[in-house]
C-alpha positions as CSV (number, residue, x, y, z in Angstrom):
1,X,53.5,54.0,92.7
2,X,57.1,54.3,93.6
3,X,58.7,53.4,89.7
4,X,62.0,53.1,90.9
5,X,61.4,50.8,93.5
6,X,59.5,48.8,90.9
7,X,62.3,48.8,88.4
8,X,64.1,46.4,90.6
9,X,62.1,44.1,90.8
10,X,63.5,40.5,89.2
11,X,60.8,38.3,90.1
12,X,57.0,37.6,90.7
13,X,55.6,36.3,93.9
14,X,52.6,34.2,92.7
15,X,49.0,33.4,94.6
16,X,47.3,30.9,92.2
17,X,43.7,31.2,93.4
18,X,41.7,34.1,92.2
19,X,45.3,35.3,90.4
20,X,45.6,32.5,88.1
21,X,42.2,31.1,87.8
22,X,39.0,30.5,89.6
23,X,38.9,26.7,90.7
24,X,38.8,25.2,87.0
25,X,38.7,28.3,84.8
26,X,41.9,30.6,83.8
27,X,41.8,34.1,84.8
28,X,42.6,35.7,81.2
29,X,45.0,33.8,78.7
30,X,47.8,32.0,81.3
31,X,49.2,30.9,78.1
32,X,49.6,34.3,76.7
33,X,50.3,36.2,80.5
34,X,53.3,33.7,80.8
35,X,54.4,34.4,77.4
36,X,54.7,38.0,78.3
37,X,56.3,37.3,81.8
38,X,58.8,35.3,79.7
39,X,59.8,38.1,77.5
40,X,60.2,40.5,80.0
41,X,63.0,38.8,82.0
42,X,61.2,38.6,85.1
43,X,61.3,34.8,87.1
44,X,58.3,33.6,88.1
45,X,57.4,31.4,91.8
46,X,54.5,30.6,93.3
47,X,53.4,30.9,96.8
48,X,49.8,30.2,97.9
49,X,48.2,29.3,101.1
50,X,46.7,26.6,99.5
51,X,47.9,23.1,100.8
52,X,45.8,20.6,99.0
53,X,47.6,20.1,96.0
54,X,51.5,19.2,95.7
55,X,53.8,21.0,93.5
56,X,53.7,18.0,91.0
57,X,49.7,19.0,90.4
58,X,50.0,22.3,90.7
59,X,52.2,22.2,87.5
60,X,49.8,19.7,85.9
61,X,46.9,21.9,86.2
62,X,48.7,24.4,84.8
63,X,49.8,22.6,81.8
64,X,45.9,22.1,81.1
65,X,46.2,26.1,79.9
66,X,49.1,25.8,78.0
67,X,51.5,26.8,80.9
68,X,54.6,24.8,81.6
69,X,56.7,25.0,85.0
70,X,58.6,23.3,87.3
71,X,57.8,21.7,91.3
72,X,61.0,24.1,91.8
73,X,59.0,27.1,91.3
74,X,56.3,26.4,94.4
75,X,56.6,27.5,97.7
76,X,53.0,26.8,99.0
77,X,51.9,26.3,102.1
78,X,52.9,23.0,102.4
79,X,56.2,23.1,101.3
80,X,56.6,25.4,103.7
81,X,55.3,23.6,106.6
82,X,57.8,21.1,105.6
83,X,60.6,23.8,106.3
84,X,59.1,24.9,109.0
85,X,59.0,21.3,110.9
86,X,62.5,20.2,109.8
87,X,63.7,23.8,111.3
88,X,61.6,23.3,114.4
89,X,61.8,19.5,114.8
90,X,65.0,18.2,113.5
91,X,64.6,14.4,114.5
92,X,61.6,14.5,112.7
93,X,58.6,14.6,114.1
94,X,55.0,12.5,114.0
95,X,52.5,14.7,112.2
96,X,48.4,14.3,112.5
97,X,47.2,15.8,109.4
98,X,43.7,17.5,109.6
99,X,43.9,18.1,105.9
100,X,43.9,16.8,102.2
101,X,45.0,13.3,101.0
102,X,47.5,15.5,98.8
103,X,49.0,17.4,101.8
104,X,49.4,14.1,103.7
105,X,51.4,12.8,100.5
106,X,53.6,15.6,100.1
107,X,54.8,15.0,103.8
108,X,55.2,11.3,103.6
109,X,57.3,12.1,100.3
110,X,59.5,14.0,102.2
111,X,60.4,11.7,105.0
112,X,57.8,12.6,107.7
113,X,55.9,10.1,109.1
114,X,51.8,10.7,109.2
115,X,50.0,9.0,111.9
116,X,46.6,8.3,113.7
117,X,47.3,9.0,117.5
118,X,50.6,10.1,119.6
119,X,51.8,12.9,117.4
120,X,53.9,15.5,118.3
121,X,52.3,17.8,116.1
122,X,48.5,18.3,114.7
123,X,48.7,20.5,111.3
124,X,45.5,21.6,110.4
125,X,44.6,22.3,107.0
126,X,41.8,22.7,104.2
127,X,39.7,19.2,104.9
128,X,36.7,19.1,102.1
129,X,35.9,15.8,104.6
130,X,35.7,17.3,107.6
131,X,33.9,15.9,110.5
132,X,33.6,15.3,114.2
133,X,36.2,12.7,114.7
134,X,39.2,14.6,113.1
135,X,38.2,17.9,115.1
136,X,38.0,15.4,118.2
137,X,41.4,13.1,117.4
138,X,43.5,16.8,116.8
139,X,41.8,18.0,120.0
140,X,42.9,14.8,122.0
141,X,46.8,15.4,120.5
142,X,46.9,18.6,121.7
143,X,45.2,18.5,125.6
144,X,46.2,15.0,126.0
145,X,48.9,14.0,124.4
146,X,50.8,17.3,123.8
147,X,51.1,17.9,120.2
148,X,52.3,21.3,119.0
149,X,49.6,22.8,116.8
150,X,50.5,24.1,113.2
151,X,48.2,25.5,110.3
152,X,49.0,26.0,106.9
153,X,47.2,29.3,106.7
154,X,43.9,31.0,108.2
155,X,41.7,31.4,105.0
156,X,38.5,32.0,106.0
157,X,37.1,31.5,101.8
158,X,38.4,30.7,98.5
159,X,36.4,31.1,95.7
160,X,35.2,28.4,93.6
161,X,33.5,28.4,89.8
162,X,30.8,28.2,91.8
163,X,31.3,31.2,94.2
164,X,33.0,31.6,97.1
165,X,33.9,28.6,99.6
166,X,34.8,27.9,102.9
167,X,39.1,28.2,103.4
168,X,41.3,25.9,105.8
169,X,40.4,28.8,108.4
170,X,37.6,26.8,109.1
171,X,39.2,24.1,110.3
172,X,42.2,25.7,112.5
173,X,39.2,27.5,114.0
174,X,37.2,24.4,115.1
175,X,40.6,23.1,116.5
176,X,41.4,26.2,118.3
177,X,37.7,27.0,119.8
178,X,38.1,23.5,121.5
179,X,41.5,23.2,122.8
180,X,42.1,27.2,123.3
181,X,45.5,26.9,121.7
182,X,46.9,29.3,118.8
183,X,48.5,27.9,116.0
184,X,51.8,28.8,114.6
185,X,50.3,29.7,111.4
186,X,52.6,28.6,108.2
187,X,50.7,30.7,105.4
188,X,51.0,34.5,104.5
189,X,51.0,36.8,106.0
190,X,53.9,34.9,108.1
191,X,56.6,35.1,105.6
192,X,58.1,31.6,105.6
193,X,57.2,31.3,101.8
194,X,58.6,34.0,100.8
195,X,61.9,33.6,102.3
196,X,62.1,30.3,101.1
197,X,61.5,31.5,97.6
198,X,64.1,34.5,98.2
199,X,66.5,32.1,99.7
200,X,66.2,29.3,97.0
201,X,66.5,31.7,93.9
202,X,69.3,34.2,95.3
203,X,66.7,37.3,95.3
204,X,67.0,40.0,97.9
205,X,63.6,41.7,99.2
206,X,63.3,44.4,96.6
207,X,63.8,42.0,93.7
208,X,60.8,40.0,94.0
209,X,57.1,41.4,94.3
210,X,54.4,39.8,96.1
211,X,51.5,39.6,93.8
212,X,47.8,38.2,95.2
213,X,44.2,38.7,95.0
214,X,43.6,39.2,99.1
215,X,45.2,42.1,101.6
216,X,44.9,40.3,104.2
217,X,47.3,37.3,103.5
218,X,48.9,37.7,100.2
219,X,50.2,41.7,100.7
220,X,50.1,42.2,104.2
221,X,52.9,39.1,103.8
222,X,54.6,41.5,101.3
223,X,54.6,44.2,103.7
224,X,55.6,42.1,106.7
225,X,58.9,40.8,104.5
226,X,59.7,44.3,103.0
227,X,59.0,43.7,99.6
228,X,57.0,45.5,96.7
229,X,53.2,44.4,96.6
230,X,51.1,43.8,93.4
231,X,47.2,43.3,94.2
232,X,45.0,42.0,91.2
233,X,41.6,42.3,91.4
234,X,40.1,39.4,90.2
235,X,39.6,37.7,93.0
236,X,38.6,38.6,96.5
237,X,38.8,42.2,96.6
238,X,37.0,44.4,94.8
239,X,37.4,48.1,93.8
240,X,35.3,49.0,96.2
241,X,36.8,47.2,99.1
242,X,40.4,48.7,98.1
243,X,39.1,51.9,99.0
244,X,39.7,50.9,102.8
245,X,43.1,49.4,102.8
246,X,46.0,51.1,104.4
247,X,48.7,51.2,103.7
248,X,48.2,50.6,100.0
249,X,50.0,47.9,97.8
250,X,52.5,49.4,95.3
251,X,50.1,48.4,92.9
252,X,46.8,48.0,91.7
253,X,45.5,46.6,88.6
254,X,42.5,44.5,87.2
255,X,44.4,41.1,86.6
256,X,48.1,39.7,86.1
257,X,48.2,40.5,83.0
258,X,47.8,44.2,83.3
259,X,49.9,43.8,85.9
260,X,52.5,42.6,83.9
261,X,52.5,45.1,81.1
262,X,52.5,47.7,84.1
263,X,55.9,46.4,85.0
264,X,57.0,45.9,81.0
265,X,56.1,49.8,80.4
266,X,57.8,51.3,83.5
């Protein structure tokens, strides 16, 4: 643990899955671990892979533990993807959405227009409706009619109250086995999010820490952007699976809320 390094830090880097809760149940008292985030001066954004809920629900759900926030605070996925198409497509482009009815939403609501056929990009995403016609209509924009291919992240699982899920890898997966094109890839461990949320908030890259449940996506994006790393472990890793990583995250603890008195008592 470098302490000094960790002294500077301003502001938390939130996942929400398997950090914050499990599907429906909190991970701890939110109420109480926010209460404590609050009185130690340290901001607090989010930034999860997950695109199927807009910022607007994200803070509903977690108002249902007693946890108020803004749609400022959010940097998913999706809100990313957002940046990331205005930056790459600044006449705006058509958009096939192989995802949620929310992450189709939160596009239209910001000006982009979703469509059927002739896109000029297919964004694959978690679909809970998945089936053979979407895989085929994304396939068809890409080989046919050209469409650049995006994905919100690569997940291959999130967990659920009833155990662990398929993730919106899935679905970039079946779109990539059939058109044998890579997707620019929106979700951590690119750092778009993260820069966005640095950007936004006036933060430089030793003033915010990236704190998640997985390695693979949540701190390997830390690393990538330079950042200090928090990994929680009450979610996909395990203590047993820590063991393996390299290089290590600047640190380790149970949940957020130990996390959070590790950074109080520095």
């Amino acid at each position: 643990m470098n302490i000094s390094a960790l002294k500077k830090v301003k502001a938390l880097f939130l996942d929400m899955d398997g950090v914050l809760w499990t599907d429906k149940k909190e991970i701890g008292n939110l109420q109480e671990v926010f209460e404590a985030i609050k009185s130690s001066g340290l901001k607090v954004l989010f930034g999860s892979n997950n695109a199927t809920r807009t910022p607007e629900e994200y803070c509903e759900k977690l108002a249902s533990f007693g946890v108020h926030v803004s749609p400022e605070q959010f940097f998913t996925s999706g809100i990313a993807t957002i940046y990331q198409l205005r930056k790459d497509f600044p006449q705006g482009p058509k958009v096939y959405v192989f995802g949620s009815p929310s992450l189709k939403k939160l596009l239209r609501d910001n000006g982009f227009e979703v469509t059927e056929e002739n896109a000029d990009v297919v964004l694959a995403s978690l679909d809970r409706e998945i089936n053979y016609e979407k895989i085929s209509r994304a396939m068809i924009e890409i080989c046919e009619h050209g469409a650049k291919f995006y994905a919100t992240n690569t997940d291959s699982t999130f967990v659920t109250e009833n155990g662990w899920r398929p993730g919106g890898g899935v679905m970039v997966n079946c779109v990539e086995t059939c058109t044998g094109v890579k997707p620019f890839v929106i979700g951590k461990p690119n750092t778009v999010m993260i820069k966005m949320a640095c950007e936004a908030n006036g933060l430089s890259k030793d003033e915010i820490m990236a704190v998640g449940d997985r390695y693979e996506t949540d701190i390997m994006g830390g690393l990538n952007f330079g950042c200090p790393t928090g990994l929680v472990l009450s979610g996909y890793e395990t203590a047993e699976t820590l063991s393996k990583l390299d290089p290590k995250p600047d640190l380790v603890c149970k949940d957020l809320a130990e996390l959070v008195n590790t950074l109080q008592n520095l």
